[in-house]
C-alpha positions as CSV (number, residue, x, y, z in Angstrom):
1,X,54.9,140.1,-16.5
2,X,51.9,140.7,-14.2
3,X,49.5,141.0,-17.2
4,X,50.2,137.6,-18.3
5,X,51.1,136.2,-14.6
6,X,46.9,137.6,-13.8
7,X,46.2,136.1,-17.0
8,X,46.9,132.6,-16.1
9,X,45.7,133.3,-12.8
10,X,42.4,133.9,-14.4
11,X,42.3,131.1,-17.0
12,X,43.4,128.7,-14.2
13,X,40.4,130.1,-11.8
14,X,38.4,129.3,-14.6
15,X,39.1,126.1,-15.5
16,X,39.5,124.9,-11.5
17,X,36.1,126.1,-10.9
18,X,33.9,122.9,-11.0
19,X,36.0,121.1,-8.8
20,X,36.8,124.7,-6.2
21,X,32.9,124.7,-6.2
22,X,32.5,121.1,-5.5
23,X,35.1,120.7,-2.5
24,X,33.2,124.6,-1.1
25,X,29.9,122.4,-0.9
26,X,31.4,119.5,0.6
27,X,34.2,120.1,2.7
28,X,34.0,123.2,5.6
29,X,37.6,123.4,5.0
30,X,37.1,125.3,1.6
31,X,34.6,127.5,3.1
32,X,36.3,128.8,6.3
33,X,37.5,132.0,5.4
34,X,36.4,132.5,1.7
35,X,34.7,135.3,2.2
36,X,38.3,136.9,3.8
37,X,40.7,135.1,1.1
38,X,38.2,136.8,-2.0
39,X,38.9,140.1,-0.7
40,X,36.1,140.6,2.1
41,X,37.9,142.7,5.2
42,X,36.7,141.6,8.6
43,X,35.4,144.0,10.6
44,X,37.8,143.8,13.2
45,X,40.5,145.0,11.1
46,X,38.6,147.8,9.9
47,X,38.1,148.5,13.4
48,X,41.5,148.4,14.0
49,X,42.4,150.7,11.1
50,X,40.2,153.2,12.1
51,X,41.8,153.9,15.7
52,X,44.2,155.3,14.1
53,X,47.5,153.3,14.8
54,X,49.9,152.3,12.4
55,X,49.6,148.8,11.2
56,X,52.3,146.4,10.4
57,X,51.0,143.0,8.4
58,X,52.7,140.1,8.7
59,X,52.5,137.0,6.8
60,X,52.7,133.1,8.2
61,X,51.5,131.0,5.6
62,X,50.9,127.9,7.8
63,X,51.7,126.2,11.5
64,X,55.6,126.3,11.4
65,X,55.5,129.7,9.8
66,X,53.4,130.7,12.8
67,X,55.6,128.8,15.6
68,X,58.7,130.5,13.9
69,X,57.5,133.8,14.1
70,X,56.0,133.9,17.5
71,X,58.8,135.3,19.4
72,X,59.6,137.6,16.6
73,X,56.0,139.2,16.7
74,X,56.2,139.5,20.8
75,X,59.3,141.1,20.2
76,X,57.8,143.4,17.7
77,X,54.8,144.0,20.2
78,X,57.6,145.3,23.1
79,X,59.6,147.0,20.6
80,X,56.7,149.2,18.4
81,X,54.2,149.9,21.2
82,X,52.4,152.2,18.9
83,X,51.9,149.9,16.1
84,X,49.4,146.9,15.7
85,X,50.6,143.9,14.4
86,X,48.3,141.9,12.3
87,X,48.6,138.3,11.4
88,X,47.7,136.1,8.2
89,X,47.7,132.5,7.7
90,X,46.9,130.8,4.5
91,X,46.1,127.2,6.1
92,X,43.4,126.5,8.5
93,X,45.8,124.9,11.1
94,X,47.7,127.7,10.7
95,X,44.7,130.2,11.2
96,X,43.7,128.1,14.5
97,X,47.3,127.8,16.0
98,X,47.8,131.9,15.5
99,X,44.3,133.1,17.0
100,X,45.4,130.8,20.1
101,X,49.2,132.3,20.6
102,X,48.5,135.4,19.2
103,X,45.2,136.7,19.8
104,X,41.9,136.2,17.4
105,X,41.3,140.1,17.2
106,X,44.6,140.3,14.7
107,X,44.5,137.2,13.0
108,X,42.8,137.1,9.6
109,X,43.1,134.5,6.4
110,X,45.7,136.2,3.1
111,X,43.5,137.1,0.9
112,X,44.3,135.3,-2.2
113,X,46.2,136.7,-5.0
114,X,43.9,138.7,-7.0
115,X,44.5,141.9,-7.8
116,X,41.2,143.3,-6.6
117,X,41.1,141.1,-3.4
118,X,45.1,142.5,-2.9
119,X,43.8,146.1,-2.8
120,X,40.9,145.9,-0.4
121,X,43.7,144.6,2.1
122,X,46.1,146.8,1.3
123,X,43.5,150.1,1.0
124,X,41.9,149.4,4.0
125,X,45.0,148.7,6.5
126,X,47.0,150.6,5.0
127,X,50.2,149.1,6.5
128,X,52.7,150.9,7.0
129,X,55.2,147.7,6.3
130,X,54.4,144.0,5.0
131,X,56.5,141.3,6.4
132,X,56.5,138.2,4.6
133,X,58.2,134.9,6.6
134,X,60.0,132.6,4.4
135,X,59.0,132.5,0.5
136,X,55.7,134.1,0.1
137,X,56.1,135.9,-2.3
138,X,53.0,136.8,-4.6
139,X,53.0,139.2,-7.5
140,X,49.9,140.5,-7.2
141,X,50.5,141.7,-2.9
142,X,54.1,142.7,-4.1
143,X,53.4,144.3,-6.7
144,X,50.5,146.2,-4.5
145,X,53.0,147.2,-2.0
146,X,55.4,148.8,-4.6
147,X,52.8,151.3,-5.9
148,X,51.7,152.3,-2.6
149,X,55.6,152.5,-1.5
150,X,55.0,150.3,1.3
151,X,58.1,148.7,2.4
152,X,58.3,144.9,2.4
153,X,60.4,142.6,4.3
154,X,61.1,139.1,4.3
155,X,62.2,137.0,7.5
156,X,63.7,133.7,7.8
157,X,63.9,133.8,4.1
158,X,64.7,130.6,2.2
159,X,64.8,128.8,-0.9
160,X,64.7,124.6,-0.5
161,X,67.1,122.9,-2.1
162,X,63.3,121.4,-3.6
163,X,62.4,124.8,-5.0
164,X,65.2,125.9,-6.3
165,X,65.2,124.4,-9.7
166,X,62.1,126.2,-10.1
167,X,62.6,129.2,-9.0
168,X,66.0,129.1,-11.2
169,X,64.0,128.1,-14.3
170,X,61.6,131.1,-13.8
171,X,63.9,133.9,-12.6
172,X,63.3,136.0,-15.3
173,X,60.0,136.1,-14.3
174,X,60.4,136.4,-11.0
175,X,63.0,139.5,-11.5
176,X,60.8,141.9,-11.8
177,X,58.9,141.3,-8.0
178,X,61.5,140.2,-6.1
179,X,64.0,143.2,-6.8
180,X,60.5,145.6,-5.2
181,X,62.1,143.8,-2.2
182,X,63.0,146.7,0.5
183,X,65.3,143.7,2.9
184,X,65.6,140.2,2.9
185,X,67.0,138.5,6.0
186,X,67.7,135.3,4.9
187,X,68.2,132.1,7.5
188,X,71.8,131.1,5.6
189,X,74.6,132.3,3.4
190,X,73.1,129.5,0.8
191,X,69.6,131.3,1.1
192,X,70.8,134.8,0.8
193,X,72.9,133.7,-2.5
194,X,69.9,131.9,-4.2
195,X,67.8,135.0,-3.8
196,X,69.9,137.3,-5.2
197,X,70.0,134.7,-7.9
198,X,66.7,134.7,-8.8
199,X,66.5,138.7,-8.5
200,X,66.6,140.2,-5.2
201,X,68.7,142.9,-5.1
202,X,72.1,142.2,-3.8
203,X,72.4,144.7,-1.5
204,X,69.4,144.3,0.8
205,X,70.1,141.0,1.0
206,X,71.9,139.7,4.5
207,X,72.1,136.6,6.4
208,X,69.8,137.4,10.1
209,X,69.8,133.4,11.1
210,X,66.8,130.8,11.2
211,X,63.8,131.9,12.9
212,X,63.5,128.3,14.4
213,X,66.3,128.7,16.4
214,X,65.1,131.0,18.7
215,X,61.5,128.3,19.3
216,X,61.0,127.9,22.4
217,X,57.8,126.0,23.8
218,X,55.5,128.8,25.0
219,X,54.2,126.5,27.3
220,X,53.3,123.5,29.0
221,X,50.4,122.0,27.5
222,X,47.7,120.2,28.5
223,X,48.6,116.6,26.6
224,X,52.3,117.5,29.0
225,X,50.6,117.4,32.2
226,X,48.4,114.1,31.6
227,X,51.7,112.1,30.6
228,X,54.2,113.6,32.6
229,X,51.5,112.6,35.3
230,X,51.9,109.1,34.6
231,X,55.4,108.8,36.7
232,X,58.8,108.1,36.0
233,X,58.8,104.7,34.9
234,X,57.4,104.9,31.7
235,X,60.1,106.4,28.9
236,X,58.3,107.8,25.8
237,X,59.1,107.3,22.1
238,X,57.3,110.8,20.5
239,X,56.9,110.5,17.0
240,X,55.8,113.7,15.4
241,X,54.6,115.2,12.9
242,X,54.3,111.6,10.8
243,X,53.2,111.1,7.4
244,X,51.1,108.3,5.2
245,X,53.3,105.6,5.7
246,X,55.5,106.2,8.6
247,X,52.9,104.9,11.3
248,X,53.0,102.0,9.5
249,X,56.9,101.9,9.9
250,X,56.2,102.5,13.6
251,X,53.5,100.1,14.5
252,X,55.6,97.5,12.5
253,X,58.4,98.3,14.8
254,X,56.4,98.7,18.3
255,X,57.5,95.2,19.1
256,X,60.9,95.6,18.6
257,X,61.2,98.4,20.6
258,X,59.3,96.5,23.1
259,X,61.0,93.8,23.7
260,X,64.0,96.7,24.4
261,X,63.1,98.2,26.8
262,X,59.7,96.8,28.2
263,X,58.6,100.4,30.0
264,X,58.0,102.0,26.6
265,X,55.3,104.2,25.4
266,X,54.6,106.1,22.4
267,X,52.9,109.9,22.1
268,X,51.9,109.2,17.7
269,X,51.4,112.9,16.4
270,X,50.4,113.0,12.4
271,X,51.0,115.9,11.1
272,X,47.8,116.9,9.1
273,X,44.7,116.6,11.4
274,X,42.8,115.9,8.3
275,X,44.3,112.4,8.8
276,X,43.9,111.5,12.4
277,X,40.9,109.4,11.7
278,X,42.8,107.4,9.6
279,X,45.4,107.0,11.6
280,X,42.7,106.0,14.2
281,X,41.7,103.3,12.1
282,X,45.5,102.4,11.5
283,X,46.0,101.7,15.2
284,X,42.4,100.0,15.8
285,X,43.5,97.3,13.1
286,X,46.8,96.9,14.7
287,X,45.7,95.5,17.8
288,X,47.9,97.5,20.1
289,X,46.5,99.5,23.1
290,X,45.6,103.1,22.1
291,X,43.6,105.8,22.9
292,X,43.1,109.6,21.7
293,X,44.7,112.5,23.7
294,X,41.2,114.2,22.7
295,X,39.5,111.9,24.8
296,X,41.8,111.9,27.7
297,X,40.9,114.8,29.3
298,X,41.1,113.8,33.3
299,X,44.3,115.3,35.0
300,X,45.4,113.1,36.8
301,X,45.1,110.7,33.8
302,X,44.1,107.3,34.5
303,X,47.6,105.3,34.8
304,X,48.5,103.8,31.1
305,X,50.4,100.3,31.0
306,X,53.7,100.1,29.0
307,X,53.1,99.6,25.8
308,X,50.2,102.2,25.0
309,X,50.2,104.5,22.4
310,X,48.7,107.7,22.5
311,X,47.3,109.0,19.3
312,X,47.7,113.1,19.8
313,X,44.7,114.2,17.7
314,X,45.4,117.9,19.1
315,X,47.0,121.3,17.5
316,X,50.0,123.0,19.1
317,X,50.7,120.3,22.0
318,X,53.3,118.8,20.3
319,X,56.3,120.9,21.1
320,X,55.9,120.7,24.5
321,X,55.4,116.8,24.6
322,X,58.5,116.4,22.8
323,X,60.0,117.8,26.2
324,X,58.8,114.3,27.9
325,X,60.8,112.3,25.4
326,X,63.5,109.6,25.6
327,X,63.9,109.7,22.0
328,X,62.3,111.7,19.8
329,X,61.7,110.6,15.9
330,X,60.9,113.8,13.5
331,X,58.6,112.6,10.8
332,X,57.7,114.0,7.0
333,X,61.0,112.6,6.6
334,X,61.0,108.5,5.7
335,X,58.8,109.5,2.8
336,X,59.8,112.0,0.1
337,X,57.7,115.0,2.0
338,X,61.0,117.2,2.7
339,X,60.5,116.8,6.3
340,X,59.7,118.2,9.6
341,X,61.9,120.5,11.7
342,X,64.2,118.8,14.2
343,X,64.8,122.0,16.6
344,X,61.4,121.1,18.6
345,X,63.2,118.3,20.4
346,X,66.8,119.6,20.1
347,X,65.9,121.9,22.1
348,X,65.0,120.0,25.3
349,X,68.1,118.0,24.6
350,X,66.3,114.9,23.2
351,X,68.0,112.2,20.3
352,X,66.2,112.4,17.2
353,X,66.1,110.0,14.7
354,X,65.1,111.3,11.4
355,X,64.4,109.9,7.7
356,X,66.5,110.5,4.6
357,X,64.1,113.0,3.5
358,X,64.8,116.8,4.7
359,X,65.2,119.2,2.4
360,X,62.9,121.5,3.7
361,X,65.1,121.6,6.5
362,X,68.3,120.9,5.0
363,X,70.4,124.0,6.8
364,X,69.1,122.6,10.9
365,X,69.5,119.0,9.6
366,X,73.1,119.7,8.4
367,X,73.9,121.9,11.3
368,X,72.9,119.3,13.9
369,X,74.4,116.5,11.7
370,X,77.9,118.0,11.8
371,X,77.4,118.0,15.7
372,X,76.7,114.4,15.5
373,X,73.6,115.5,17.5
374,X,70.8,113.2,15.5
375,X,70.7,110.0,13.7
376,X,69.6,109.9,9.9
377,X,68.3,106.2,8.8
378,X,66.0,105.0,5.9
379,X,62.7,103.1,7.0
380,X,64.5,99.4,7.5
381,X,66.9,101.1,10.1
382,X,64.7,102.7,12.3
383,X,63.8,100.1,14.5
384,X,67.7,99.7,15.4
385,X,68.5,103.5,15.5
386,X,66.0,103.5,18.4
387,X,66.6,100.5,19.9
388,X,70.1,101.3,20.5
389,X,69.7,105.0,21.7
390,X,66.6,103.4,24.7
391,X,69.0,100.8,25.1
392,X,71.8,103.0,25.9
393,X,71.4,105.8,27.7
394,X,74.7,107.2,28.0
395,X,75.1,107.3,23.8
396,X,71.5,108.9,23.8
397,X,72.0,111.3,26.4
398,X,75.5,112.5,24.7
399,X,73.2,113.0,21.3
400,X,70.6,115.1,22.5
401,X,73.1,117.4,24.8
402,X,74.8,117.8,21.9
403,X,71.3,118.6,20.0
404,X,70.9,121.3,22.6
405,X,74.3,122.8,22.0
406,X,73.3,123.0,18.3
407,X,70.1,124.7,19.1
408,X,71.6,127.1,21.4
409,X,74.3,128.1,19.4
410,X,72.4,129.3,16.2
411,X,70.0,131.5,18.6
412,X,69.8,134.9,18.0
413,X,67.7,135.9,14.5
414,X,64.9,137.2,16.6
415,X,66.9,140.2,17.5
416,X,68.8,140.9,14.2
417,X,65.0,140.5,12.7
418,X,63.8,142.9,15.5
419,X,66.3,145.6,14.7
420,X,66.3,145.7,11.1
421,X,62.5,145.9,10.9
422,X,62.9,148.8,13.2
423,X,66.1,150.6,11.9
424,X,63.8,150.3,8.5
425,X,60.7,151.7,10.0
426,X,62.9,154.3,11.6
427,X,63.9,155.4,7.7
428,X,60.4,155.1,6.4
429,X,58.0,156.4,9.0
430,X,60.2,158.1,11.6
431,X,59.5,155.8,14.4
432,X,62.1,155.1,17.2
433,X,62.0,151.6,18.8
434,X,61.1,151.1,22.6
435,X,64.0,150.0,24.2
């Protein structure tokens, strides 16, 4: 299966190159850690392997990867004093959101998955466990691990009900990798039966919870302090993590909502920074009053009239604005994108009002529908769905407690995570965890 899986590989490579190539010269995007992705091992992590303690890779492939396993990896830190924990992103925001919260000396870009770019990693680290969050799951890097009997977990393990057709239609290929598996702690019952489905073995397969449960904002950021600065008057409508499409749905709205409650202002968050210009231009041909959170920078902010909208052209700030909110609408999820997670605001007890469209997150969106704790609408309804909870305050306040009580009830995966990990390093490499 590999030979043929690195054959395709190949012949793809191959075939992409012209246009790989073109977007390298053009965009800085491409470039940004090449040279690590082909195989190239900073120097900071050979540093690090060479004084001599143990190191324990973990994998977050982009931003919610990273926010999910935050606490997990200070956790880690407390529990395995005498290990280094190394970080890698695939994405770029990912990359930039994990050098911040976790440090830059440990944060590196995955190499790709190419046999000879797997084994510089895996030669020169030398981990003494991979730990892969969610589905990443590359034959190449698992297939590396087994020969060099390095133990690999996977955390907050899924499979969407989006991928799981696939996944079903290939398990005989996928067979093979995924039984190399050492533990899978997958976020739901669901999860941990589709994996063993597609071949993980059965028995190192168990349900540890959702990662995303245990979020917390690490702290107050910047973009919180300049709008909580503006006073109590203003309420704000934070719409995050928005999509092509759904700012249109917004702005079309904006004088609805308006004419509901006239103190209204609205934090606008796209989710891809590759589109805040366009957004930018969205708002300029609207007409509306707007301004960037990158060029608001005084604290205390200039006073903003009811009725602005700020455009949050910033990484990592939105979890701690949603904590200002008098509703909160989660977006990715009036288009067919899968969605955005909903536990950022459910956990400061905000509404949310969410699109038809979540199955990336279909286990919290189920969870805090059955508490009644968020309101699902398609793109004609979601002027009314916020009207009514700005309008009333009593229905919207009994929403998002109840959001809260969702949240607060599924906590806890951290710590199962925590002590498999270590019960497993405890088998393998005879380490005791620091109480």
């Amino acid at each position: 299966m590999l030979f043929f899986y690195n054959l395709v590989l190949l012949a793809a490579l191959v075939a992409g190159a012209p246009l790989w190539l073109w977007r390298i010269a053009t965009t800085h995007k491409y470039r940004e850690g090449l040279r690590e992705r082909l195989g190239k091992v900073p120097q900071r992590l050979i540093s690090a392997a060479a004084a001599g303690r143990p190191q324990i890779w973990l994998h977050a492939v982009s931003v919610g990867e990273v926010i999910a396993a935050t606490r997990l990896i200070k956790d880690l830190d407390a529990a395995l004093p005498d290990f280094q924990l190394l970080i890698s992103t695939t994405t770029r925001t990912g990359q930039a959101l994990a050098r911040e919260r976790l440090g830059a000396h440990r944060v590196f870009y995955c190499p790709l998955d190419l046999p000879w770019a797997v084994a510089a990693y895996l030669d020169t680290l030398k981990p003494a466990m991979l730990i892969l969050a969610e589905t990443e799951f590359w034959p190449n890097l698992l297939n590396g691990c087994s020969r060099r009997q390095i133990p690999v977990v996977v955390v907050n393990g899924r499979i969407s009900d989006r991928s799981w057709p696939r996944y079903l239609m290939l398990r005989r290929f996928w067979r093979p990798f995924l039984s190399q598996l050492t533990r899978v702690l997958a976020q739901s019952a669901k999860d941990a039966e589709r994996l063993r489905a597609i071949g993980c073995a059965a028995r190192r397969v168990t349900v540890a919870g959702n990662l995303k449960f245990d979020v917390r904002a690490a702290s107050e950021s910047g973009a919180t302090r300049i709008l909580r600065a503006q006073g109590s008057d203003l309420r704000w409508l934070v719409a995050g993590s928005t999509l092509e499409g759904e700012e249109t749905a917004l702005i079309e709205a904006w004088p609805h909502l308006l004419a509901a409650e006239s103190n209204l202002a609205m934090v606008l968050a796209p989710r891809h920074p590759e589109r805040f210009s366009a957004v930018a231009a969205l708002l300029e041909k609207s007409g509306l009053s707007w301004l960037k959170r990158s060029e608001w920078n005084a604290y205390p902010a200039q006073p903003l009239p009811a009725g602005s909208i700020v455009l949050l052209d910033t990484i990592g700030e939105l979890a701690s604005v949603y904590s200002l909110a008098a509703v909160a609408f989660v977006g990715g999820s009036l288009v067919a994108a899968g969605g955005h997670n909903p536990l950022e605001p459910a956990q400061f007890g905000v509404p949310i009002v969410m699109g038809p469209h979540y199955t990336n997150f279909t286990a919290i969106v189920e969870a805090l529908r059955t508490a009644n704790a968020l309101r699902i609408v398609t793109k004609q309804e979601l002027a009314d769905a916020l009207i009514e909870l700005l309008r009333d305050r009593t229905i919207a306040e009994a929403v998002g407690a109840r959001a809260k009580c969702a949240f607060d009830e599924q906590a806890g995966a951290t710590a199962r995570c925590v002590e498999a990990i270590c019960t497993l390093l405890a088998v393998h490499a005879g380490v005791e965890r620091r109480q």
